[in-house]
C-alpha positions in Angstrom: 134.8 128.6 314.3 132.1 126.3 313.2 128.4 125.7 313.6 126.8 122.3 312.7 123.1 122.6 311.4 121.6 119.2 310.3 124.2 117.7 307.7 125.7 120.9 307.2 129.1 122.7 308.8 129.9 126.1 308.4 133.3 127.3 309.1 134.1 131.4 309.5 138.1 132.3 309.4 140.2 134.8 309.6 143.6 135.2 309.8 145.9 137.8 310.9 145.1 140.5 308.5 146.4 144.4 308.5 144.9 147.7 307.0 147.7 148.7 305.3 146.7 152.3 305.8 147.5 151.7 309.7 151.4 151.4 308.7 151.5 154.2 306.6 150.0 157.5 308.3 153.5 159.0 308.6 154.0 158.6 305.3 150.6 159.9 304.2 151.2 162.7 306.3 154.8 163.3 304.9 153.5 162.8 300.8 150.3 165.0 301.5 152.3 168.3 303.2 155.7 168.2 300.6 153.2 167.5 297.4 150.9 170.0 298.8 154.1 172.6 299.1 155.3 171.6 296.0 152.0 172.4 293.7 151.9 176.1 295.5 155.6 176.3 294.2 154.9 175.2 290.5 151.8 176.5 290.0 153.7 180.1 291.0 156.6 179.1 289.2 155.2 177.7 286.4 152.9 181.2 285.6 155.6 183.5 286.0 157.9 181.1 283.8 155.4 181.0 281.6 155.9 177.2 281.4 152.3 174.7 280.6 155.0 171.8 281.5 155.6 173.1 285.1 151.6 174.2 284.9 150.7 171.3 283.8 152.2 168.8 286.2 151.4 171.0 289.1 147.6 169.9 288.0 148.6 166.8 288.0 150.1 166.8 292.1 147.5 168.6 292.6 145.0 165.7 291.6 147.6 163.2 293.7 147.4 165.2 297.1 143.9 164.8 296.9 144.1 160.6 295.8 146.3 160.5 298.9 144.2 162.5 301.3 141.2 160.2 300.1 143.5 157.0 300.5 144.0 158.2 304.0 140.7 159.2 304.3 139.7 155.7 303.4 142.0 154.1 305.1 140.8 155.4 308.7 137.2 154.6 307.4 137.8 150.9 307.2 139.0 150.6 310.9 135.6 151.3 312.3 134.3 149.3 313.9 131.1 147.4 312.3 127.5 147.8 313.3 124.2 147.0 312.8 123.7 148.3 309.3 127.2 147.9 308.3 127.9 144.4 309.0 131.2 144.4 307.3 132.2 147.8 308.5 133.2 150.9 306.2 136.1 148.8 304.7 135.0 149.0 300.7 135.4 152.8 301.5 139.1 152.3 300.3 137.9 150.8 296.9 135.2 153.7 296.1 138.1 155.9 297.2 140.6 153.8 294.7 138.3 154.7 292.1 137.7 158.2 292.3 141.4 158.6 292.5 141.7 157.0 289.2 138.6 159.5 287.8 140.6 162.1 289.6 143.7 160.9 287.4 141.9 160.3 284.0 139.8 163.8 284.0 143.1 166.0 285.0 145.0 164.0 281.4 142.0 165.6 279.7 142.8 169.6 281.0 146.6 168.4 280.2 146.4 167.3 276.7 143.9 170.1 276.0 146.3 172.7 277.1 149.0 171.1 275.3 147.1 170.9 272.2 146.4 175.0 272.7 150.1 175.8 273.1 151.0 173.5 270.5 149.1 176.1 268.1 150.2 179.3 270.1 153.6 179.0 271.4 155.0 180.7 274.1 158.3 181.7 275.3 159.8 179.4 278.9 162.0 181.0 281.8 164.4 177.6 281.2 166.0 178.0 284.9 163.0 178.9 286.8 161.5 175.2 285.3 164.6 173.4 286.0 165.0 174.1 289.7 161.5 173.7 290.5 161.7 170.7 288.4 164.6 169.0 290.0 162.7 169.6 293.5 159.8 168.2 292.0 162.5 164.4 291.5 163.2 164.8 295.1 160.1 165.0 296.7 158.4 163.2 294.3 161.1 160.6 294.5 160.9 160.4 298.3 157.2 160.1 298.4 157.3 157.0 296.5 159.7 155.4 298.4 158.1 155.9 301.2 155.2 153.7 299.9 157.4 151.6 298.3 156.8 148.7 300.6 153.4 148.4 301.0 153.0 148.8 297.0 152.1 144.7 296.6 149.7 144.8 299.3 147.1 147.8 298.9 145.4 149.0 296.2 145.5 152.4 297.3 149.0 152.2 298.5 149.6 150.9 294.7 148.3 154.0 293.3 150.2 156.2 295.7 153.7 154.7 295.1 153.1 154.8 291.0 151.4 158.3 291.2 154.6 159.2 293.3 157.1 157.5 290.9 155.4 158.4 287.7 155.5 162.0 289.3 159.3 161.7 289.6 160.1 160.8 286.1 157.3 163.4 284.8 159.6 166.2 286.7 162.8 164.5 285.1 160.9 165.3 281.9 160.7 168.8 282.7 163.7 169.1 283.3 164.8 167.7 279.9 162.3 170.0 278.2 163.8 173.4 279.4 167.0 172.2 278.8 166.1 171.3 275.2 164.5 174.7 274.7 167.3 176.7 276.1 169.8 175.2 273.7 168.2 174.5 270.7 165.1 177.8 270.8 162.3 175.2 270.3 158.7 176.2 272.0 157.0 173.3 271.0 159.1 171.2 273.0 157.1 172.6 276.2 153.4 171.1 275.3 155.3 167.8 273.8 156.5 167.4 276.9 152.9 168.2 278.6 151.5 165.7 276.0 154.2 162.7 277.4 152.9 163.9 281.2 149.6 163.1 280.1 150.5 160.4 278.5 152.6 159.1 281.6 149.6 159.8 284.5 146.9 158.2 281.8 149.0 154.7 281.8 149.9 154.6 285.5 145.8 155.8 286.6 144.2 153.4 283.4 145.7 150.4 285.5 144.3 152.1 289.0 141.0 152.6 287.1 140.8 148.9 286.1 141.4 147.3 288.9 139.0 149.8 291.2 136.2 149.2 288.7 136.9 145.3 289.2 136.6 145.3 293.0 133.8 147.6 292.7 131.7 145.3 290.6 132.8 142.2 293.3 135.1 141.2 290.6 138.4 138.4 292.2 141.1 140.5 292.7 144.1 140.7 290.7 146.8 138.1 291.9 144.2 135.1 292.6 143.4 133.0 290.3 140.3 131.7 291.1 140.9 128.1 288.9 143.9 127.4 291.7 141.4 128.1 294.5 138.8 125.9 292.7 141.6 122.9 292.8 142.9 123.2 296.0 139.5 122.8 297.4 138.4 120.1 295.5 141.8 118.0 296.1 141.0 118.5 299.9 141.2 114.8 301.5 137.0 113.4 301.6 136.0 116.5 299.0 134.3 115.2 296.3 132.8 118.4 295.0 133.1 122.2 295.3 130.3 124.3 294.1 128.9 127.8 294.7 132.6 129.2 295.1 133.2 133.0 295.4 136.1 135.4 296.2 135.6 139.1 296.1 137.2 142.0 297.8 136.0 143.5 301.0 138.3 146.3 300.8 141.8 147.2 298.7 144.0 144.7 301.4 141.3 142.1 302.2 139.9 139.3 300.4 136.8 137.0 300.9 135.9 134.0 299.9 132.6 131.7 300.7 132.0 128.2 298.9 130.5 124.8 299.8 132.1 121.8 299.9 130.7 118.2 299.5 132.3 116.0 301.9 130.1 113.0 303.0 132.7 112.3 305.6 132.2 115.5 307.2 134.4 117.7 308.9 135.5 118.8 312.3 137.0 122.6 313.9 140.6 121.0 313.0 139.9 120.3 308.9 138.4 123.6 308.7 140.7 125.8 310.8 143.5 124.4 308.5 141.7 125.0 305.3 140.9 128.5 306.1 145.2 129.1 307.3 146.2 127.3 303.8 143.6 129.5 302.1 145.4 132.9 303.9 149.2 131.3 303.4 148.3 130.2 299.7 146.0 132.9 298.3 146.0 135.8 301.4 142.5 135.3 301.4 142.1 135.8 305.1 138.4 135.7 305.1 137.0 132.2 304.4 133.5 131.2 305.3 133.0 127.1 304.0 130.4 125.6 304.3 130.4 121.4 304.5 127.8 119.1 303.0 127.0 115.5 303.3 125.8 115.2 299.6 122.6 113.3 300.6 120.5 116.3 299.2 120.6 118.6 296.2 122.2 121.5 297.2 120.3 124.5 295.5 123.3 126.8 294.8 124.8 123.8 293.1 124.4 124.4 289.5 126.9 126.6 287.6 125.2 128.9 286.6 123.0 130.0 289.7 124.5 132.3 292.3 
């Protein structure tokens, strides 16, 4: 839509955007009730094999029912409707949730390597078996989890998380698995906390990229994937454009992205120019939330300069 105001046009778009989280409540349901099964199982498998590995990655499950319960959680939040103190709705509820999955993630590799570190100096004897079978059902629901996600991974931040917390979770088990074997042919009891130490290790480089990006969007940062240069040019080689200026694109939530700038244009504009803009700006960059506002040029626009915002 637009508004005209003296020499100035304002254009508001949106284009056909989802929550991703509206697709995927089957398979939050699904990842949340098999994970949640499947700590209860290691955590009582793991004690009475006496195995930190199995221990160990049932803390880390643990920590990913909860990411996806938030993600879900999150994900229901940002379909409200909007109101008069939350003009933009609840959607940046699936970033703060993003981000305390990611603290989630980094503070349970702390209790992991510390454990690890412990049994490293007191080694223990593993039930080999027990830890393989409860291993190998950790690959297939692990495994299944993530493919479930799988493709809504490019689109979501906090689907993102869940597919490579699910897939990390897989090869973690696979890693298990290897570790029993290892010990019950070769006698080895360190090879349990190595292990531990490669899980943390694994869930530390799969949340540290979670973590980054979170902290990004939380601090209004351009979201991974846009570059904000190419925005800057396809603007300003817009037919009648001669200058673009007070330019920003941030994230309203992990699957939507906003963008406001003014343009200079002292030929003006009318609904058609800026209805297409805003469609090339949701095709080109899928940033589905452009508000533009047009300027004749005859005055000094305020927010020009660089560095004001």
């Amino acid at each position: 839509m637009a508004h005209h105001h003296d020499h100035h046009d304002h254009a508001h778009g949106h284009a056909g955007h989802s929550h991703a989280p509206d697709n995927f409540g089957f398979a939050f349901a699904v990842g949340i009730a098999l994970n949640t099964a499947f700590v209860a199982a290691e955590l009582v498998f793991g004690y009475a094999a006496n195995s930190l590995a199995l221990i160990s990655d049932a803390v880390h499950n643990f920590s990913d029912v909860i990411a996806l319960v938030l993600a879900w959680a999150a994900g229901w939040l940002a379909r409200r409707r909007t109101t008069e103190r939350h003009t933009y709705g609840y959607r940046r509820a699936s970033i703060l949730a993003a981000l305390a999955n990611a603290g989630l993630l980094l503070i349970a590799v702390g209790a992991i390597a510390v454990e690890a570190i412990d049994r490293i100096r007191q080694p223990a004897e593993v039930a080999g078996w027990t830890v393989v079978w409860v291993a190998a059902l950790g690959i297939a629901i692990n495994g299944t989890t993530a493919l479930l996600f799988m493709r809504g991974r490019e689109g979501d931040l906090n689907i993102r998380g869940a597919y490579l917390h699910m897939a990390a979770d897989a090869g973690v088990s696979a890693g298990v698995v290897v570790a029993a074997l290892a010990i019950m042919l070769t006698g080895w009891l360190w090879v349990d906390p190595a292990i531990s130490l490669v899980i943390a290790a694994v869930v530390l480089a799969s949340s540290w990229g979670l973590a980054r990006d979170s902290v990004n969007l939380v601090l209004d940062g351009v979201p991974r994937g846009i570059a904000l240069a190419e925005v800057r040019d396809y603007l300003g080689q817009l037919e009648g454009v001669t200058e673009v200026h007070d330019l920003h694109v941030w994230a309203m939530s992990t699957n939507e992205t906003a963008l406001t700038a003014h343009l200079v244009r002292p030929g003006g504009s009318d609904d058609s120019f800026l209805n297409d803009v805003c469609a090339e700006l949701s095709h080109r960059f899928s940033i589905d939330h452009a508000t533009l506002q047009i300027e004749a040029g005859t005055d000094t626009c305020k927010l020009a300069p660089a560095e004001v915002v």
